[in-house]
C-alpha positions as CSV (number, residue, x, y, z in Angstrom):
1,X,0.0,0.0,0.0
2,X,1.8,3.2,-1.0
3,X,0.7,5.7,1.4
4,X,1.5,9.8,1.4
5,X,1.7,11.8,4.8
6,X,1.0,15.3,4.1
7,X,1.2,18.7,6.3
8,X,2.2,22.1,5.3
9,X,5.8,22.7,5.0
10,X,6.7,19.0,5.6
11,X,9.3,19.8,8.2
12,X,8.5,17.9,10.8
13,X,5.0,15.8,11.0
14,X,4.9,14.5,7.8
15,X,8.4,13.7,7.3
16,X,8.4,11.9,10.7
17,X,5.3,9.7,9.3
18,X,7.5,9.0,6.3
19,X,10.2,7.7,8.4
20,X,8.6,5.8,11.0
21,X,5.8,3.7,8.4
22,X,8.3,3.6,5.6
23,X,9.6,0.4,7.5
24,X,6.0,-1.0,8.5
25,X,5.4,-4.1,6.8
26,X,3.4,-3.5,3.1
27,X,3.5,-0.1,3.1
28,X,5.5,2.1,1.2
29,X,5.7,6.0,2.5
30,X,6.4,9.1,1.2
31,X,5.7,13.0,1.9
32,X,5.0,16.3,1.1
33,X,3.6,19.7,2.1
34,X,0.5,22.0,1.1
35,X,2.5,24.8,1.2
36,X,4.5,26.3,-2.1
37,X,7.5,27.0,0.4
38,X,7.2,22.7,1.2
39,X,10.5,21.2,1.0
40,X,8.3,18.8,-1.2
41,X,5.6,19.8,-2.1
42,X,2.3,18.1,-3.3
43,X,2.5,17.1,-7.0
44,X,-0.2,15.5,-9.1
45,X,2.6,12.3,-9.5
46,X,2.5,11.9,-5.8
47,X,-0.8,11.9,-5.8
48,X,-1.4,9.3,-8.7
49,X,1.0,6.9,-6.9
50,X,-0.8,7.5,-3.6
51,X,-3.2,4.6,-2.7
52,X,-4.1,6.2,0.6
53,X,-3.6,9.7,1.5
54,X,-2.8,10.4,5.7
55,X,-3.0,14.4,6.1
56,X,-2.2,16.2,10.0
57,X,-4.7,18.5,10.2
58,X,-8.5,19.5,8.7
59,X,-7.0,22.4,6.6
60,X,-4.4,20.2,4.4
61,X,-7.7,18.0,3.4
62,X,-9.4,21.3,2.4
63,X,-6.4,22.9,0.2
64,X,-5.9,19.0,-1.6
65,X,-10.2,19.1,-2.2
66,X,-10.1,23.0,-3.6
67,X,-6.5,21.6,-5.8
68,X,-6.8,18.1,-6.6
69,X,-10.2,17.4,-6.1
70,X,-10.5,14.9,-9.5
71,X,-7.1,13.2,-8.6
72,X,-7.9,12.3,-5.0
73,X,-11.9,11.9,-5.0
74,X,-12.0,8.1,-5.2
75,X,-8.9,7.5,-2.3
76,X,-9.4,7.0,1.0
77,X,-8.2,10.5,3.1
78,X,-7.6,10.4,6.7
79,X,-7.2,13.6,8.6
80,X,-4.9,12.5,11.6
81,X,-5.6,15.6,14.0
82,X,-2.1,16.2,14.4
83,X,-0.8,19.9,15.0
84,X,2.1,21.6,14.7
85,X,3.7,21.2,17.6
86,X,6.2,18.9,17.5
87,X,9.4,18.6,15.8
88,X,10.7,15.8,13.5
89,X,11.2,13.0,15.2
90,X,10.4,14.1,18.6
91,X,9.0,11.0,20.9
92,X,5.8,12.3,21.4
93,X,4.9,13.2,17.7
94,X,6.4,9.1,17.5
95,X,3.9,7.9,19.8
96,X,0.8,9.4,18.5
97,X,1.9,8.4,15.0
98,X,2.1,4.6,16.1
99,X,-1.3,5.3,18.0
100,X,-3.7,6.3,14.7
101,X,-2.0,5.5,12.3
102,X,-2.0,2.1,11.8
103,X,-5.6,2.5,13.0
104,X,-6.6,4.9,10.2
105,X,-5.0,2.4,7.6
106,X,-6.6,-0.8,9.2
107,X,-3.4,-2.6,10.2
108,X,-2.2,-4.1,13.1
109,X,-1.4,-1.9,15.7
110,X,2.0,-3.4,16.5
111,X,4.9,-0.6,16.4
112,X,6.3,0.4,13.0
113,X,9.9,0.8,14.4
């Protein structure tokens, strides 16, 4: 299952995703960010190769619908509740990303790391 993390400037959040399921059994990760100023930002490709879509917060699901509404319509889009207050790789930001992730995907909820 190739799944893309996405928050807004992917700093921290959705590059930590992308790290920690990367390794998950079946799943391949990736990220990028809403914003233009993203060190990757959100391209039509990633979306294409996207089977499931995981996105931090309500307002990264509301700028892919007004963008990409015809590329992401029929894929699953989770909105994770995340903010932005944690830095990349920081333990808690780990453990809430083991906690609904694998949740919102439908795997096993055994750690990904």
């Amino acid at each position: 299952m190739n799944v893309l993390f996405i928050c807004s400037r992917n700093q921290w959040r959705s590059p930590t995703a992308e790290q920690l399921f990367r390794r998950y059994p079946g799943l391949c990760a990736r990220s990028a960010g809403t914003s233009r100023h993203a060190r990757n930002v959100v391209t039509a490709e990633l979306l294409k190769w996207a089977d499931v879509i995981c996105v931090m917060e309500q307002k990264h699901k509301q700028r892919l619908v007004a963008d990409w509404r015809r590329l992401i319509e029929h894929k699953p889009l989770h909105v994770l509740d995340i903010p932005d207050d944690y830095l990349f790789m920081s333990a808690e930001l780990i453990d809430i990303l083991n906690a609904t992730v694998p949740a919102a995907l439908g795997l096993s909820p055994s750690r990904s790391a």
